[in-house]
C-alpha positions as CSV (number, residue, x, y, z in Angstrom):
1,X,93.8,120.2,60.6
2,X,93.3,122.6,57.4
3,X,89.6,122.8,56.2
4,X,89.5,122.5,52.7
5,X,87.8,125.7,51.2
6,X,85.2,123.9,48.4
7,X,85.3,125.9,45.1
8,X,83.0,128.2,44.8
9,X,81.2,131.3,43.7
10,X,79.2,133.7,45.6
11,X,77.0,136.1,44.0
12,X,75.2,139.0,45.8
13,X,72.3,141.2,44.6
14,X,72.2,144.1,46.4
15,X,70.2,147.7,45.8
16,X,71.4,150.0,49.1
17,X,68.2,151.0,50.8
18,X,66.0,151.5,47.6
19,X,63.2,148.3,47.8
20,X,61.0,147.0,45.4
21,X,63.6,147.6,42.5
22,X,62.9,143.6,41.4
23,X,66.1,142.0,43.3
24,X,64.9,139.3,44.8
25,X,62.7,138.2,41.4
26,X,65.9,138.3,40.0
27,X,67.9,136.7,42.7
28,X,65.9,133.6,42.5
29,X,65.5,133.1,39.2
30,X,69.0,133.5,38.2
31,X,69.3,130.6,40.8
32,X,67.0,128.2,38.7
33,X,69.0,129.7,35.4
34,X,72.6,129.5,36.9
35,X,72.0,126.0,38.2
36,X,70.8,125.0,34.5
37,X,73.7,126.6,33.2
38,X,76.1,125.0,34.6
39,X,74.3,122.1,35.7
40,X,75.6,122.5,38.9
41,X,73.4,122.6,42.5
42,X,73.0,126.6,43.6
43,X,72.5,127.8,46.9
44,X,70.6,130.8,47.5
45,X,70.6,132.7,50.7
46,X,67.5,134.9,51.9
47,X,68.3,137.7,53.8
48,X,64.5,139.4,53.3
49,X,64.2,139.9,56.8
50,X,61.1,142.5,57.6
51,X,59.8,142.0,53.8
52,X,57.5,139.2,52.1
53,X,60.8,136.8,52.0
54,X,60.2,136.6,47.6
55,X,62.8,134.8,46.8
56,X,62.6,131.7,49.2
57,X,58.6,132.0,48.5
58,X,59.4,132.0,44.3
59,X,61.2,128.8,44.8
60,X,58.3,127.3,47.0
61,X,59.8,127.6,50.2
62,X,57.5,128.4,53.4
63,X,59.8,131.3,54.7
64,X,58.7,130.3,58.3
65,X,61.3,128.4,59.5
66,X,65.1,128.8,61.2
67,X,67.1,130.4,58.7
68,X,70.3,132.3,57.8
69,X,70.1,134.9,61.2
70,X,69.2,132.2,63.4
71,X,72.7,130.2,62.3
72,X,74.5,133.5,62.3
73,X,73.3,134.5,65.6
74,X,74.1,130.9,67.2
75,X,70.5,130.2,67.9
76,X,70.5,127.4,65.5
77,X,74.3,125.1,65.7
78,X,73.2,122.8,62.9
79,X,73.0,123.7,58.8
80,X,70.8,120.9,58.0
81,X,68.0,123.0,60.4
82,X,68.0,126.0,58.1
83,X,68.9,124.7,54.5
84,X,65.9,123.0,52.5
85,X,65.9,122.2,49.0
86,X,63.5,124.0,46.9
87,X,60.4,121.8,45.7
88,X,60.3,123.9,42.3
89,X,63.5,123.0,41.1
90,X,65.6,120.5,43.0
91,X,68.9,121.7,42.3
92,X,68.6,124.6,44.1
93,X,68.4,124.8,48.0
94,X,66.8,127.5,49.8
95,X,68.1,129.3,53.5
96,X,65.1,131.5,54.4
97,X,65.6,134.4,56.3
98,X,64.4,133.0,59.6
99,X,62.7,134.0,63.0
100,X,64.6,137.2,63.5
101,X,63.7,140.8,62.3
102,X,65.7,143.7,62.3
103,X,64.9,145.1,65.5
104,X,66.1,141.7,66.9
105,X,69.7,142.9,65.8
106,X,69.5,145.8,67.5
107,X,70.5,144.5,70.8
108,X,72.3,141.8,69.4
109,X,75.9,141.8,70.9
110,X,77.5,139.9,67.1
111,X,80.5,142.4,65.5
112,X,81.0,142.6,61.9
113,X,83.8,140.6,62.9
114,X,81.6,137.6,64.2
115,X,79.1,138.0,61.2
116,X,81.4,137.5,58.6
117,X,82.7,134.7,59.7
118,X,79.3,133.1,60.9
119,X,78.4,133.4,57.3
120,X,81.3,132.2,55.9
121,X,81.2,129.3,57.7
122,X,77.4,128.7,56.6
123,X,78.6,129.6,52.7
124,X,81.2,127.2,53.0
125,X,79.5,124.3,55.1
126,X,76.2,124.4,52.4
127,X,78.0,124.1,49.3
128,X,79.8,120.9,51.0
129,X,76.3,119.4,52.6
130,X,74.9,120.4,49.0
131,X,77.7,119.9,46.7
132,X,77.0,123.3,45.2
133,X,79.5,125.5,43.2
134,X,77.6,128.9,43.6
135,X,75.7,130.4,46.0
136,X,73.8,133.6,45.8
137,X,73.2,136.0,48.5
138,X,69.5,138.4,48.4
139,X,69.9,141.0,51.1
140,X,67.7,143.4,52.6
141,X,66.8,147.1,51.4
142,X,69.5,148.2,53.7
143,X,73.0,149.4,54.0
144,X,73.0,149.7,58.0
145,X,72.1,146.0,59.0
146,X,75.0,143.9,60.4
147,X,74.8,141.2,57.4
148,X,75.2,143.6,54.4
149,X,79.2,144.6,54.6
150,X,79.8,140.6,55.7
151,X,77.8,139.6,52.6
152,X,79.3,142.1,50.4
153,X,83.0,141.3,51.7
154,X,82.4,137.9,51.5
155,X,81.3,138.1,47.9
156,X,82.9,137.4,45.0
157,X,80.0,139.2,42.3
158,X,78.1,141.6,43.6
159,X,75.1,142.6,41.7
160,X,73.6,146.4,42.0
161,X,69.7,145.8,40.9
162,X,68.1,149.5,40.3
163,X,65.1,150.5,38.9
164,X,65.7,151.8,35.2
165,X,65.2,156.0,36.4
166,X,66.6,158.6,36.3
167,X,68.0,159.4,40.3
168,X,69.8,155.3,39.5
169,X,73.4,156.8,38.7
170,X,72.8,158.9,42.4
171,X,71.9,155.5,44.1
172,X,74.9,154.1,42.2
173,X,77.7,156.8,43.3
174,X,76.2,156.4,47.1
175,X,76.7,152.9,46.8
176,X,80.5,153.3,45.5
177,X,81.5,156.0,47.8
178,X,80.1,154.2,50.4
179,X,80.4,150.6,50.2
180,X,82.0,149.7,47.1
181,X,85.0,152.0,46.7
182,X,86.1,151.4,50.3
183,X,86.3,147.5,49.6
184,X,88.3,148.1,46.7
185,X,90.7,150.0,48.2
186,X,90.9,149.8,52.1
187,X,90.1,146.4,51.8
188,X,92.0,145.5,49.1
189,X,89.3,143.0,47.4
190,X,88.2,142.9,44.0
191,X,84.7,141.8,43.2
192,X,83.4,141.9,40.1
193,X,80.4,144.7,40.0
194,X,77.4,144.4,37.5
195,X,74.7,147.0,37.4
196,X,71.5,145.7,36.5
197,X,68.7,148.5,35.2
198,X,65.6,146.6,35.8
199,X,62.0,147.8,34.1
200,X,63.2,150.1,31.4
201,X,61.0,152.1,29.7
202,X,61.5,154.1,26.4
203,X,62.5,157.3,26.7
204,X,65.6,156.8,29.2
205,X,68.5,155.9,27.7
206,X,71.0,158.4,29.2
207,X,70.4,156.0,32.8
208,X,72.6,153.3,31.0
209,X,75.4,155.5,29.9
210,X,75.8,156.4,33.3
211,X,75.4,153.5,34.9
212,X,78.1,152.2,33.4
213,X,81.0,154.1,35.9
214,X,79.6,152.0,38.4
215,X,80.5,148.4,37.0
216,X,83.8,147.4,38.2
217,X,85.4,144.9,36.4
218,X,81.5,143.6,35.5
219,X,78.7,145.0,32.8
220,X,75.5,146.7,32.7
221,X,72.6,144.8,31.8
222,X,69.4,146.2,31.4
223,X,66.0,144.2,31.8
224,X,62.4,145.8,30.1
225,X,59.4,146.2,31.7
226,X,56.6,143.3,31.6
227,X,53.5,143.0,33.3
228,X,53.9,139.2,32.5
229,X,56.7,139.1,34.3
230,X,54.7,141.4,37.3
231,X,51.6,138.9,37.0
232,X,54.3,135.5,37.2
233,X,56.0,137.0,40.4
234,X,52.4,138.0,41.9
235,X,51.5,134.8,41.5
236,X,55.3,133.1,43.0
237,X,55.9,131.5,39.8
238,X,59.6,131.8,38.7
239,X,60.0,133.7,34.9
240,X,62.4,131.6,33.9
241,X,60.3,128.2,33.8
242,X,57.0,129.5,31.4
243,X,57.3,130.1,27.6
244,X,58.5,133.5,26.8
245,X,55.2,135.2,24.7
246,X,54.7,138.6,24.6
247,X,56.3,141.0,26.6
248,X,57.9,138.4,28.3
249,X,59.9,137.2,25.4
250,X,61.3,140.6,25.4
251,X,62.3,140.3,29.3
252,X,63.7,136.9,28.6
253,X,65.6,137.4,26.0
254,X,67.6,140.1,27.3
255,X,67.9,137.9,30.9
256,X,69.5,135.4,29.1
257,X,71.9,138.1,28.0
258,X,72.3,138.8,31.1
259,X,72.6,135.0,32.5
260,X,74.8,134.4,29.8
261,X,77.8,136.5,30.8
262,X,77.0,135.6,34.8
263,X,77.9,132.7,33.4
264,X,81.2,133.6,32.2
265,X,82.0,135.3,35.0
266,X,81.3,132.1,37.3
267,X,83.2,129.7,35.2
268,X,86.2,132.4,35.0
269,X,86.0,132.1,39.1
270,X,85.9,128.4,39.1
271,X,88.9,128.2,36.9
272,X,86.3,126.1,34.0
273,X,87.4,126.5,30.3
């Protein structure tokens, strides 16, 4: 029997091994904005494994729980044990990262192979469960662990968050010699590639210029500093639910921008006029 491939989009935010560049902040609130967007359900996977799990904590999810490795490693058989459905905004559901950390992988036996198509399968099996149309992958500060090239290949937007500075165009060309080039052209795939320049400052502009040999196919967005936004995401509240005022009118304005053509993009995927 042929299983029916649901349609959908997959977006991944990925920054190679550089942390705290905002990725996760953004992952999940471009969940809560996508969903409103296109007033669709959005599923958003946590791969934060050895970090404070932000993006399933952001949409007020208790990150301790079976999650994404435990399904990918067979120690959980059944989606239903790992997906939950965010209690901040309902239309988006939640796979923490689960009881695993990264030295668990280490003598884990699981190929590539096996990975990618363990989390194909939980893609494809919890847009079905949750009638979603896009899900959105957050992965670790890593380029070594054995879920970022199945993420990445099984992507269809991948999403480079790095901090607005100046060494972000030699982040960028280890990324694309390493990871994204190869895809391209061993591979054969053709993801669309955004660069997003998160907490800009004045006095940087060259970054953006350069950034933009980097975005295949995608754009380069660029997203202000705010200690607004810094005190919201302290606190686990999600940006895009509180009044923009202040500085955070600035940041909002510009991740509209920004969620605007995501937008696009998805509905081009989907086939949607």
């Amino acid at each position: 029997m042929v299983m029916l491939v649901p349609r959908l989009a997959t977006i991944t935010y990925f920054s190679g091994r550089k942390g705290g560049t905002g990725k996760s902040t953004l992952a999940a609130n471009q969940a809560i904005a996508l969903s409103m967007a296109l007033k669709t359900n959005v599923v958003l996977m946590d791969f934060g494994i050895d970090s404070t799990q932000t993006s399933s904590r952001l949409l007020g999810i208790n990150p301790d729980r079976p999650g994404a490795l435990d399904f990918m490693l067979g120690l959980v058989k059944d989606v239903n044990q790992v997906l939950v459905r965010s209690n901040v905004v309902p239309s988006v559901f939640v796979i923490p990262p689960g009881s695993l950390k990264s030295w668990d992988l280490w003598g884990s036996s699981i190929s590539v192979n096996q990975a990618f198509n363990a989390l194909r399968n939980l893609i494809i099996t919890t847009s079905r469960i949750t009638n979603a149309q896009v899900a959105l992958i957050d992965l670790p500060a890593s380029i070594d662990d054995v879920v970022v090239i199945p993420a990445l290949i099984n992507t269809n937007i991948i999403n480079l968050v790095m901090d607005y500075a100046n060494y972000a165009d030699i982040v960028l060309a280890e990324l694309d010699n390493s990871i994204v080039r190869p895809m391209m052209d061993k591979l054969k795939l053709n993801p669309i590639v955004n660069v997003i320049l998160n907490k800009w400052l004045p006095g940087l502009d060259a970054v953006e210029a350069k950034a933009r040999a980097f975005a295949h196919n995608g754009e380069v967005f660029v997203l202000p500093t705010s200690p607004i936004v810094q005190y919201l995401t302290s606190t686990l509240k999600p940006i895009v639910l509180y009044e923009p005022k202040g500085s955070l009118e600035r940041f909002v304005k510009e991740f509209n921008r920004m969620n605007n053509e995501l937008t696009k993009q998805v509905k081009a995927l989907l086939g949607f006029q």
